[in-house]
Kinemage of the C-alpha trace (Angstrom):
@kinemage 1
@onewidth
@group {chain A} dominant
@subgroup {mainchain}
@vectorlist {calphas} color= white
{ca unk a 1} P 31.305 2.192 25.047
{ca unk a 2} L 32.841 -0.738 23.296
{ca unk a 3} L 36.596 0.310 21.842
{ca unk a 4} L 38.175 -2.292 19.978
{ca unk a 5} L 41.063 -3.774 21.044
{ca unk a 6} L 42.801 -6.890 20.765
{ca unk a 7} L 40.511 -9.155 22.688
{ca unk a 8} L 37.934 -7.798 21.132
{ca unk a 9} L 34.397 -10.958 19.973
{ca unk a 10} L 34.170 -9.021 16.726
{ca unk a 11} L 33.750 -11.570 13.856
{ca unk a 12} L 33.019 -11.394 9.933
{ca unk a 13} L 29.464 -10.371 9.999
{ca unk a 14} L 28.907 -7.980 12.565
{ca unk a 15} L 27.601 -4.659 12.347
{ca unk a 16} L 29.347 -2.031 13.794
{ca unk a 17} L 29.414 1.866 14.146
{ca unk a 18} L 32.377 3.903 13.701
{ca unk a 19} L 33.526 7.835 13.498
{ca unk a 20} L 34.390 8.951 9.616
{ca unk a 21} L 35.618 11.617 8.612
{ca unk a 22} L 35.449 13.463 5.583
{ca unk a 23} L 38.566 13.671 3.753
{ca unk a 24} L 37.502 16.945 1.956
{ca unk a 25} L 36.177 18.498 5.439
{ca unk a 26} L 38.350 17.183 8.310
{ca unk a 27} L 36.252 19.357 10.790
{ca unk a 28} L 32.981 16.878 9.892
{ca unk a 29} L 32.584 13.979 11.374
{ca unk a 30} L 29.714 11.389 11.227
{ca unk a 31} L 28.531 8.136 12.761
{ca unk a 32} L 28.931 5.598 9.887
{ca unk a 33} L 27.618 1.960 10.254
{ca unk a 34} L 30.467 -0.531 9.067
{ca unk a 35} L 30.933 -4.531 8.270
{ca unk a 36} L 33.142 -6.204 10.373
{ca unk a 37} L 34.656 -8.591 7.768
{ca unk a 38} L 38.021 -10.874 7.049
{ca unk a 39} L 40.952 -8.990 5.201
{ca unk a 40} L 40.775 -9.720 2.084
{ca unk a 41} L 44.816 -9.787 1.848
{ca unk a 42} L 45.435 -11.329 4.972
{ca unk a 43} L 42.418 -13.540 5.933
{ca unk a 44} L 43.524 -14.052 9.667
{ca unk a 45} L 42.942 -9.975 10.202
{ca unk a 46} L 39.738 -8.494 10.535
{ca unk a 47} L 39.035 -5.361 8.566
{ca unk a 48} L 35.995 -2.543 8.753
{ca unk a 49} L 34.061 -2.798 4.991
{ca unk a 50} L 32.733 1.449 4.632
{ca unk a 51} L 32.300 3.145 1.686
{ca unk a 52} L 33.287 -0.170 -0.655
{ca unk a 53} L 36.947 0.012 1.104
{ca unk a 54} L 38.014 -2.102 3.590
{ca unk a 55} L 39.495 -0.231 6.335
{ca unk a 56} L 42.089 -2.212 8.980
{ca unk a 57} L 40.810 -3.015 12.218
{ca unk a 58} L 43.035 -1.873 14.988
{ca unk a 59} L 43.172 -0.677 18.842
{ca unk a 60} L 43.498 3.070 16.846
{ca unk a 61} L 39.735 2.896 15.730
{ca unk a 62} L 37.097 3.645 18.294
{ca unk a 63} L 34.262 0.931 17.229
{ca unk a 64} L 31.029 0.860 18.781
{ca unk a 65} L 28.101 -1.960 18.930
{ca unk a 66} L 24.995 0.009 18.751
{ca unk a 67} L 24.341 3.440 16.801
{ca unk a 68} L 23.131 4.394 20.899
{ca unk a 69} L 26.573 3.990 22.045
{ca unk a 70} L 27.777 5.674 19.060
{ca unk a 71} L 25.365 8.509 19.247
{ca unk a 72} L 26.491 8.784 22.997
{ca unk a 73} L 30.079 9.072 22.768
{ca unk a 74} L 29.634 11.472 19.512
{ca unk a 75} L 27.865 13.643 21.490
{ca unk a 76} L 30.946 13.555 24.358
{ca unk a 77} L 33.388 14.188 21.663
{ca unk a 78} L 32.029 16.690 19.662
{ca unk a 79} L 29.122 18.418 21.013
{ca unk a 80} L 30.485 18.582 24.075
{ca unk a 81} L 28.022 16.970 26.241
């Protein structure tokens, strides 16, 4: 499982899968794919780009590199598997 952190390769461009959660339904959670892309008010930071929002990227925010790893760990945290 890849889980960002600060020496994290991400760059503007990638693809990436995350966790969201719906903020009318806190117990649903889906895999969502993301942008990684450059803040757009502090262009040395790297943000997430879901749902037209940008979204900061930080050690807080499990991000994965394939929808497989995603799909794996989603199962470990909230199927139970």
């Amino acid at each position: 499982m890849d889980i960002f952190n600060e020496d994290s390769s991400y760059k503007p461009g990638d693809i990436v899968y995350v966790f969201y959660r719906n903020p009318h339904t806190q117990d649903v959670a889906n895999i969502q794919e993301a942008e990684v892309v450059s803040n757009p008010n502090n262009p040395i930071e790297l943000s997430l780009f879901l749902y037209n929002t940008y979204y900061p990227l930080t050690n807080e925010i499990a991000v994965y590199s394939s929808k497989e790893e995603a799909n794996e760990a989603y199962k470990h945290y909230f199927q139970g598997y």
